[in-house]
C-alpha positions in Angstrom: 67.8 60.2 91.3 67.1 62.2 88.5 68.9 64.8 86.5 67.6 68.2 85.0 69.4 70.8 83.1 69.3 74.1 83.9 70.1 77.0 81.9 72.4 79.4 83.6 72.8 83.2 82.8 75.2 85.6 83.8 74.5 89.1 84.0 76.8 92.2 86.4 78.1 89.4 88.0 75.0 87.6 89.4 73.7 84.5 88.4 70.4 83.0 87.3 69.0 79.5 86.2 65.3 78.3 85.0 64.7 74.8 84.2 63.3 74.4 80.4 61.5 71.6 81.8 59.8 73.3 84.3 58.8 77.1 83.0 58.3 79.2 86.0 61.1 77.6 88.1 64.1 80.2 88.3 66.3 81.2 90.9 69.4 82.7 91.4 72.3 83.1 93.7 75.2 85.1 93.8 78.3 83.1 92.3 78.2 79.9 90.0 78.6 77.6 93.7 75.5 79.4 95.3 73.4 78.9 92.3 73.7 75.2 92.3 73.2 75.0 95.5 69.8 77.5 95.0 68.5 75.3 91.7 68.9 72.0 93.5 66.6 73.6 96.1 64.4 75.3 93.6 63.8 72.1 91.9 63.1 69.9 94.9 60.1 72.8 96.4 58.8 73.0 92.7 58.7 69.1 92.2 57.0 69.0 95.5 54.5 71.9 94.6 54.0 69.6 91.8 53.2 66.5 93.7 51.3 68.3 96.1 48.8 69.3 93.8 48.9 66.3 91.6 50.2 67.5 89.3 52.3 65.3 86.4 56.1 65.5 86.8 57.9 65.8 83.2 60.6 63.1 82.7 63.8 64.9 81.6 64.2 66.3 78.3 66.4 64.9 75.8 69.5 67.0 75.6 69.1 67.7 71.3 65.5 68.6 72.2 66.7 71.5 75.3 69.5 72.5 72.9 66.6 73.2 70.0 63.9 74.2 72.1 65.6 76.5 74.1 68.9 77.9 71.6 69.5 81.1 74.2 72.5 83.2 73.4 74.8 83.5 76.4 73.6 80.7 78.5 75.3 77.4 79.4 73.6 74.8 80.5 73.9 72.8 84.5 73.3 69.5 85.7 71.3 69.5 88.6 71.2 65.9 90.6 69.6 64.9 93.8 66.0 65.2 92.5 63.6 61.7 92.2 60.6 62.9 90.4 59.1 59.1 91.9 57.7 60.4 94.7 57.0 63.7 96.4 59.4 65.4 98.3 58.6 66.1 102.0 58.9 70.5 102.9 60.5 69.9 106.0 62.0 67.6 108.3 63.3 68.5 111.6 66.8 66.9 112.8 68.7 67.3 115.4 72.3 68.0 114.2 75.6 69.3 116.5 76.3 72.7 114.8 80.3 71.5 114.1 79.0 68.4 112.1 76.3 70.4 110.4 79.4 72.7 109.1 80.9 70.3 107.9 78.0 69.2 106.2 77.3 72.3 104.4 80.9 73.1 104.0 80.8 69.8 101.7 77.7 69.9 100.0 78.7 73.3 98.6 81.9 71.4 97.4 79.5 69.1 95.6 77.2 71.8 94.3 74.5 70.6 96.2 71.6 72.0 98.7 72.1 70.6 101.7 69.1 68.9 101.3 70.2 66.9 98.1 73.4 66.3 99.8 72.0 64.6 102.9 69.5 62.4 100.6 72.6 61.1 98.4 74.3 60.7 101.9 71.8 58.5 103.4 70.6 56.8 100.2 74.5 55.8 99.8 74.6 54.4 103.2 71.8 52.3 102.5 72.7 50.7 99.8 76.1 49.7 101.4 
């Protein structure tokens, strides 16, 4: 997995994030917890734009270099995990999931601050590796 930051902004109580890695890639979300969730997602459809029209996918910054680069008043920065830049990401797989475990799915990938998306990846990848 690979790790971006994202710089987070704050504005009447809603909440953006763009990737200084990837201009153009921004989204938003209602609280801090939704955002996360919202940037992990962002991050996986843009990578897989990427891929999809072979397009190179940019290693991670260094942090000193996002810090200079990008000195924004009023904006911290977030981790977003769950992301392999390897290989592209697939736009949709069906599953077939019972709606009460698929709750509790959700219920803790927004613990984690993850899509449910990234959360089921580290799930399985965890599992396999056991």
């Amino acid at each position: 997995m690979t790790e971006y930051i994202a710089f987070v902004f704050e504005e009447n109580g809603k909440f953006g994030a763009a990737f200084p890695d990837f201009p153009g890639c921004i989204t938003a979300g209602d609280s801090r917890e939704e955002l996360a969730a919202m940037a992990s997602e962002a991050l996986l459809a843009h990578i897989a734009l990427l891929h999809e029209y072979r397009e190179d996918i940019a290693p991670p910054s260094p942090l000193p270099r996002i810090v200079e680069e990008f000195n924004t008043s009023g904006a911290t920065g977030m981790l977003v995990v769950g992301v392999s830049n390897t290989k592209p990401a697939v736009r949709q797989v069906n599953i077939l999931v019972p709606e009460a475990e698929l709750k509790r799915i959700d219920a803790q990938a927004k613990k984690t601050g993850l899509s449910r998306s990234a959360f089921l990846v580290q799930a399985a990848l965890k599992e396999i590796r056991t």
